[in-house]
Every structure is written in structure tokens, then in C-alpha cells.
N, C-alpha and C positions, 0 to 999 in steps of 0.2 A: 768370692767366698772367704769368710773369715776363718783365722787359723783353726779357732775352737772347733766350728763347724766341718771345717775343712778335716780336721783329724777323727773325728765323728764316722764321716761319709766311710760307707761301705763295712763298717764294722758291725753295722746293726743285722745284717744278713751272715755273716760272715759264719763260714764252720768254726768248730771247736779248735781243729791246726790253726788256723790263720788267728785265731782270736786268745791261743796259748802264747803264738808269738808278737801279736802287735801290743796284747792284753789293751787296756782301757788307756786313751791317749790322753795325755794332758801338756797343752801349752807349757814350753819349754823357752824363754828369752834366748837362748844360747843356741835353740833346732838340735838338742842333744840326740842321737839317736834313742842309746840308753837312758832307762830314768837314773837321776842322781842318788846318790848315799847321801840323806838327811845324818851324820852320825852325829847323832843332840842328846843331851835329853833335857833340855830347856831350851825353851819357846820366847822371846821377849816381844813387847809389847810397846808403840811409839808412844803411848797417853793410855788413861784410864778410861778413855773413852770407847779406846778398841778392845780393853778389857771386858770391858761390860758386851760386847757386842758379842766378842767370845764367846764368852761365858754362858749367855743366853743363849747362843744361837741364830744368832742375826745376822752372824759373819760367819763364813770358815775359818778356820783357824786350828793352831795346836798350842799347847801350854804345857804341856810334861810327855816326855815318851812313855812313862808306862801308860797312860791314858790313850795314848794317840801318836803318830810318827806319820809321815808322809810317806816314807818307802816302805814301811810295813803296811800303808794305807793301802797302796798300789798294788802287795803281793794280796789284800783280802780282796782286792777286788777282781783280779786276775781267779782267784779260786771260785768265788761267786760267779763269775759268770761263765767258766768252765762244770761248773757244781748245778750251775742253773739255777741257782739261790738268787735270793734278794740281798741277802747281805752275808757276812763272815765278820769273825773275830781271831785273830792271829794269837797264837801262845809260845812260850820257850819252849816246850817240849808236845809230844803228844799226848804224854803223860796229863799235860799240863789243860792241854784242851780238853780229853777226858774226865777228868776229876773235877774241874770247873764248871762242866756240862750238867754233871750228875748231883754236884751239889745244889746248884743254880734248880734244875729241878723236882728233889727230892728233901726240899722246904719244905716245914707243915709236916717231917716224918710221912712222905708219901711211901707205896710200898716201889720198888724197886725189882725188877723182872730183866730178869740174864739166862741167858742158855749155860750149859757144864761145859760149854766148847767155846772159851771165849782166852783173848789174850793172856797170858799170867799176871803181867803188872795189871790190868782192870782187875783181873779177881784180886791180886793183891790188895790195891787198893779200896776193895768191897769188903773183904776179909778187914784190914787193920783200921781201916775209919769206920763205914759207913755201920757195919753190926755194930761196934763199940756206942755208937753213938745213938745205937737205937732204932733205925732206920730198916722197918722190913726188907729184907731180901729173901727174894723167889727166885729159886732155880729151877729151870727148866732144861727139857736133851730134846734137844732138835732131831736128833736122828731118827728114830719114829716113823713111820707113815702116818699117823695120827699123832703128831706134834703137835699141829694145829687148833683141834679139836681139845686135846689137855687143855693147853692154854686158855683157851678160853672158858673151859671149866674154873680156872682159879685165876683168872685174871680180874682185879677189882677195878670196877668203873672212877675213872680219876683218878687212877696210881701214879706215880713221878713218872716212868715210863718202861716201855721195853728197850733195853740195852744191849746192840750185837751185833756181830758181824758177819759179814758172809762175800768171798769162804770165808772160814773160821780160820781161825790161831791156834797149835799149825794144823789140823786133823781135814781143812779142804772139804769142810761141809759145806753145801749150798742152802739157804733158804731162802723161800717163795716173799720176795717182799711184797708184791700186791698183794695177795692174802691177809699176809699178816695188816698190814697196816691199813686193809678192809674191818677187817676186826678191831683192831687199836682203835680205828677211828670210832665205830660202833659206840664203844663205852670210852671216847675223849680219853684216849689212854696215848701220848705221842711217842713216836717211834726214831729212836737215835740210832745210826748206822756208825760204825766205825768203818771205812769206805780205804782201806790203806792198800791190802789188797789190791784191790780190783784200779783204782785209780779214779776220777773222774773222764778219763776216755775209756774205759772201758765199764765202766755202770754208773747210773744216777740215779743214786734210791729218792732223791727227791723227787724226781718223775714218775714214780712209780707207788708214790704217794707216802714217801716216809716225812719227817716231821725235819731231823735236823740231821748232817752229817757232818763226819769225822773223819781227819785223815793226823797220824803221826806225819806230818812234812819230811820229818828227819830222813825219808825210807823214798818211792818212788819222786815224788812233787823234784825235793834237792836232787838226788838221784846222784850224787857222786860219791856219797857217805863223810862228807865234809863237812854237816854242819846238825843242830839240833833245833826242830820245828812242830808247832802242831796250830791247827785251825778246825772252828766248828763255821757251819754256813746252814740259815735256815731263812724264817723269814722274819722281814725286817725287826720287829716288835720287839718277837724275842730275844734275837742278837743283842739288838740296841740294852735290852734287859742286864742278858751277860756281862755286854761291853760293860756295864755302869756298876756292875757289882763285882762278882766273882773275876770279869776280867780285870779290875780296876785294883781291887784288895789282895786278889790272894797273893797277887806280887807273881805268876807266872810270864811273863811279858818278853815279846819275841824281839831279840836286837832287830836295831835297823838293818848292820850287815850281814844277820843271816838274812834278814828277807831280800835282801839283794842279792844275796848271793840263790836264793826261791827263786826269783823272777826270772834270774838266767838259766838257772835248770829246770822251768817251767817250759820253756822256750822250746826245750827236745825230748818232749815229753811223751808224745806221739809218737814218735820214731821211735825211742829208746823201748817202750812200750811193745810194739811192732815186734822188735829185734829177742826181747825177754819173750815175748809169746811164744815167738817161732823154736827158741832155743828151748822152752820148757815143754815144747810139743816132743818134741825128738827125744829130747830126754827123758820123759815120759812114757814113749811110746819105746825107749834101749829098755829099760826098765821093767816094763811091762809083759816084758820077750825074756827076762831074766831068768834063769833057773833057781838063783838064789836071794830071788824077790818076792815075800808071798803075798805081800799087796803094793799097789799104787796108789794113793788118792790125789789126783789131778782130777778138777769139771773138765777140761777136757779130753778126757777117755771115753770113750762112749759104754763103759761097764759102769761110769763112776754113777753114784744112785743119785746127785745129782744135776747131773748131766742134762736132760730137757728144763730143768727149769733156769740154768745157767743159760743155758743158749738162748731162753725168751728173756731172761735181761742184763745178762753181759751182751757185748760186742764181742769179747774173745775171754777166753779163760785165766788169760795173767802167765807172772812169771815163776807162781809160789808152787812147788808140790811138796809130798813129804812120801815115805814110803817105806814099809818092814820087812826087815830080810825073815829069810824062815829059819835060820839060826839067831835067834835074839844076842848069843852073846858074843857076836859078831860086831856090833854096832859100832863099837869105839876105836877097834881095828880098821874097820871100815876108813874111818875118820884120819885116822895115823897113816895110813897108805897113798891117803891124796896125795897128787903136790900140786896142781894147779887151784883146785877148788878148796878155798880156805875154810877152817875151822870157825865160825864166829854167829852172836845172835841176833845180827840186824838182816836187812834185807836191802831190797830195791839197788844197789850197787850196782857199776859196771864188771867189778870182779862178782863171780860165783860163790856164795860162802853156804857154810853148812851146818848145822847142829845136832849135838844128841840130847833134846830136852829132857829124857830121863837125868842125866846129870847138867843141862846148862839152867837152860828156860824154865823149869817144870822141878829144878832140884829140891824146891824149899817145901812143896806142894807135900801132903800127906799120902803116901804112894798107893794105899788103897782109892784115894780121889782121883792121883794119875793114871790109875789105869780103868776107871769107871771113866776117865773122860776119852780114852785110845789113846794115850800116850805110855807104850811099854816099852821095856831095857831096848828092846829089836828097832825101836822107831825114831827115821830121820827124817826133820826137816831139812827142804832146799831153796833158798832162792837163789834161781838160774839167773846168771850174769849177763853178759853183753858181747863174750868171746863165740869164738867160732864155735858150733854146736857140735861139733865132730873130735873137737879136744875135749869138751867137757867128756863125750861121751867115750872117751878111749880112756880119761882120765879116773872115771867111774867103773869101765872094764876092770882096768886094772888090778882097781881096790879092790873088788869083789873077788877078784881071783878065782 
């Protein structure tokens, strides 16, 4: 059996663990275990003959990294086939895959379809480019029992697309993506997931019939908070699209050594995953038992409203919750009293960190909009860390006093 062949075998059956950690195998002269750091960003060529070959497509090859890189080649293919995509496109930020996504397709001033319960930097960036420039934006509130139903009242056949995540940034709303994206499809309307949340091991809206998904890298995928990453993965056509425009110009472009430094913490990705669930169950469920908590929103609680439709397409609920004391203006004390659970606005980390997006995430936001979206002075986001879930929770005791 030949190497090529030979590193092939058994990967094509393989689960999501096993195929996070071998990812896509490529003949290696040296029998590297790990893949190499390409750290280039120029490509040379023996004659203009392999130029041309380039160029067209005749040959593989790479000619500039912002174009193309071989170890960021390796982390989009590793997300692609944990995504269950056909292809992926790698960016410096998530930011970067966002904006790239939406501009890519909302060409043509297509109309533009968001929920009120979406990330701050996407509304941001809907807010300071996409209205200025003209470009219909539709908001929509998921919360509803008849969300669904709205939307498709005002949803126009061929709009750029519905834009959203689930849970939601940070308010731990769930929505139904086979529905929705039975409807998108209805009137050719494609459906982009921001998927950062949940992870690719614990949901696949491509499965489930969305059109293209999205993850900020920077947050679970790296998972140590050491680097800044983002990738979109749908199918081939349109990536290829991306890749040749928005990824090529806008100039958002992912180093080779974060993606290497992705492939490694792609690797425990599963586990780490594992380890957040379990800790933001408990936490969750300390919380919940609170006397000085008047809500939780964790999927899952079995109070949380959406709580069945979580469980038919997550694998597990994640490591994100958020939750309001019934003293609002307790919030920031709260935050002051920690000592193990840090103050801060990312996520995905093996540390615990915390925020009060009435003043972090959510502070630029017009406060009549933060609290139509469930973001009041009372309300924290959490992502649960990686530590023992017994210290978070005595740490949390504490603070509530």
C-alpha cells in the first residue's frame, strides 16, 4: 500500500474524535507526526512553466499566503470535515469570517435577515457598514412562539440571507434550524449559522440543512485564548466564490501560525468540550437553586424554553450560560467578589471568565435596544472553564453572598 493510500485508510469511516485528531493526512518526506509550519508568505516557482500550471490549475500549488498557505490549507480542511462541509475558508478573525460572509452575499443590495439576539460585533458591523451602504436590514426576535411564522411573512424570496446564531450572543436562545432553513429554502433565501457556541461536536447546521457556517476560531476550535481565528465552511462553489473575492481582498487573512497553532487545539477539542458541558451543567443547575438568581438561561435546564428543540440538534448544550440576579444592581459586585472566575469578554478558555455586557459587550448599544434584546444592568454572561466544577461553584457562592 502506498503512503498516500496508506494515510487515507480508515479515515473515511472514522468518528468526529478520531478525524479531529488524525484530521486530513498528507504525505510528509520526513514521516512528520505533526503537520509543518509553512511560515511564508511567498511561494517560488522553478520556470514559468509551473507558473502557468499554478495559475490555471493544472497543478497544486500556492503563490502568496494571503491567497493560500498550506498549514492554514490543513486547519480548513480539518474544519470541513468536522463541519461536514465540502470546503472552508480560514480568516484572521471571526470578525473577519463574518463580514466577509455577509458581504460576499449581500451583493446586488440583497435584503439582509438577523434576529435582535445576535453577537454585538455582527450587529455592530450591520449597524456601521451594511445600513450606511444601503443594504436592507431586517430584524427579527426569535423568542416568539410564532417567530417562525413572522418571518416568513416578511421574508423576501432571494434576500442575501438569514444571519444567526443559536444559542444566541449571550441571552441562550435556541432556534429550530430545520424549520427555518425548510423555509429559507422554499424561497432560495440561504441560511448562515454562526456555530461558535455550540462547536462543531456538538451541532452541525449543515446537517440540518443550513447553507454555510461560522465559527470565531479565536474561542472554542483554539481553545486556549492564545490566538485570533475565524472560518466559514459550506459548499464547494461558494467557498471557492469567497475564497477568490472577499477572502482574497478584504485583506482579513489567517497567519499560518495561528492555524497551527488551530490544528493543535482542534485536536482536544472533544474532550475539552466534554469537560465545559459538564462544568456548565452544575453551574447551571448551583444557580438555578439560587435564592438570589431570578433567571438562568442555559438549553440545558429543562425550564429553559428551548430546551427540546436543543436536545433534537445539539449533542449536548455547551459550555456558554448567562443569568439575572433579582437585585439588578448587584451585577458588578457580583463580578468584584470573584477571585477565581475572571472578569473578561471572550469565551471558550480553560479559565472561567465572566462578563456584564450591560457595561462590557452590549455598552455602545442604545439601552433602550439592550433591554428589548434581554440584556439588563442585572444580567451576566458565563463561559465555564475547564476547572473543577466544585470551585467554580463555591467561587460563585461566594460572590452572591
Amino acid at each position: 500500500m502506498n503512503e498516500a493510500k496508506k494515510n487515507l485508510h480508515g479515515l473515511s469511516e472514522a468518528s468526529p474524535v478520531t478525524r479531529a485528531i488524525h484530521g486530513v493526512r498528507h504525505p510528509d518526506p520526513w514521516r512528520a507526526l505533526n503537520p509543518p509550519l509553512y511560515q511564508t508568505s511567498t511561494f517560488t516557482f522553478p520556470d514559468m512553466e509551473t507558473v502557468d500550471r499554478v495559475l490555471t490549475g493544472e497543478e497544486e500549488g500556492f503563490v502568496y499566503s494571503r491567497g493560500g498557505n498550506p498549514t492554514v490549507a490543513r486547519f480548513e480542511e480539518v474544519v470541513t470535515l468536522l463541519e461536514k462541509g465540502d470546503a472552508s475558508r480560514a480568516f484572521a478573525s471571526g470578525m473577519g469570517a463574518i463580514s466577509a460572509t455577509i458581504v460576499h452575499l449581500s451583493r446586488g443590495r440583497k435584503a439582509v435577515h438577523l434576529p435582535i439576539t445576535i453577537y454585538s460585533g455582527t450587529r455592530a458591523f450591520v449597524r456601521k457598514f451594511l445600513e450606511p451602504w444601503g443594504i436592507p436590514v431586517r430584524w427579527f426576535d426569535p423568542r416568539p412562539a410564532d417567530w417562525l411564522e413572522k418571518l416568513d411573512g416578511v421574508l423576501e424570496p432571494d434576500a442575501a440571507c438569514v444571519f444567526l446564531e443559536t444559542p444566541t450572543n449571550p441571552t441562550m436562545d435556541v432556534l429550530d434550524l430545520r424549520r427555518l432553513s425548510s423555509l429559507c429554502r422554499s424561497k432560495d433565501v440561504p441560511v448562515v449559522v454562526d456555530n461558535t457556541f455550540a462547536t462543531p461536536v456538538l451541532q452541525n447546521p449543515l446537517t440540518l440543512g443550513c447553507d454555510l457556517v461560522i465559527h470565531s476560531a479565536t474561542k472554542y476550535l483554539g481553545g486556549h485564548g492564545d490566538l485570533l481565528g475565524g472560518v466559514v465552511t459550506g459548499d464547494a462553489e461558494r467557498i471557492a466564490a469567497i475564497r477568490g473575492e472577499e477572502g482574497s481582498f478584504l485583506g482579513s487573512t489567517l497567519s499560518p501560525f495561528n492555524a497551527w497553532l488551530l490544528l493543535r487545539g482542534i485536536k482536544t477539542l472533544h474532550l475539552r468540550m466534554e469537560k465545559h458541558t459538564e462544568n456548565a451543567r452544575a453551574v447551571a443547575s448551583f444557580l438555578a437553586g439560587h435564592p438570589k438568581i431570578r433567571r438562568v438561561h442555559y438549553p440545558g435546564l429543562p425550564f429553559h424554553p428551548g430546551y427540546a428543540v436543543a436536545r433534537s440538534q445539539m449533542v449536548a448544550p455547551g459550555g456558554m450560560l448567562s443569568f439575572e440576579l433579582a437585585d439588578v444592581r448587584g451585577a458588578r459586585e457580583v463580578c468584584d467578589r470573584l477571585s477565581l472566575i475572571r472578569i473578561g469578554v471572550s469565551l471558550g478558555d480553560p479559565e472561567s471568565l465572566i462578563e456584564h455586557p450591560w457595561s462590557m459587550s452590549h455598552r455602545w448599544i442604545d439601552e433602550e435596544e439592550r433591554r428589548a434584546v434581554g440584556v439588563t444592568p442585572g444580567f451576566l454572561r458565563m463561559s465555564v472553564g475547564l476547572e473543577s466544577w466544585e470551585d467554580l461553584v463555591r467561587d460563585l457562592d461566594r460572590a452572591l453572598g
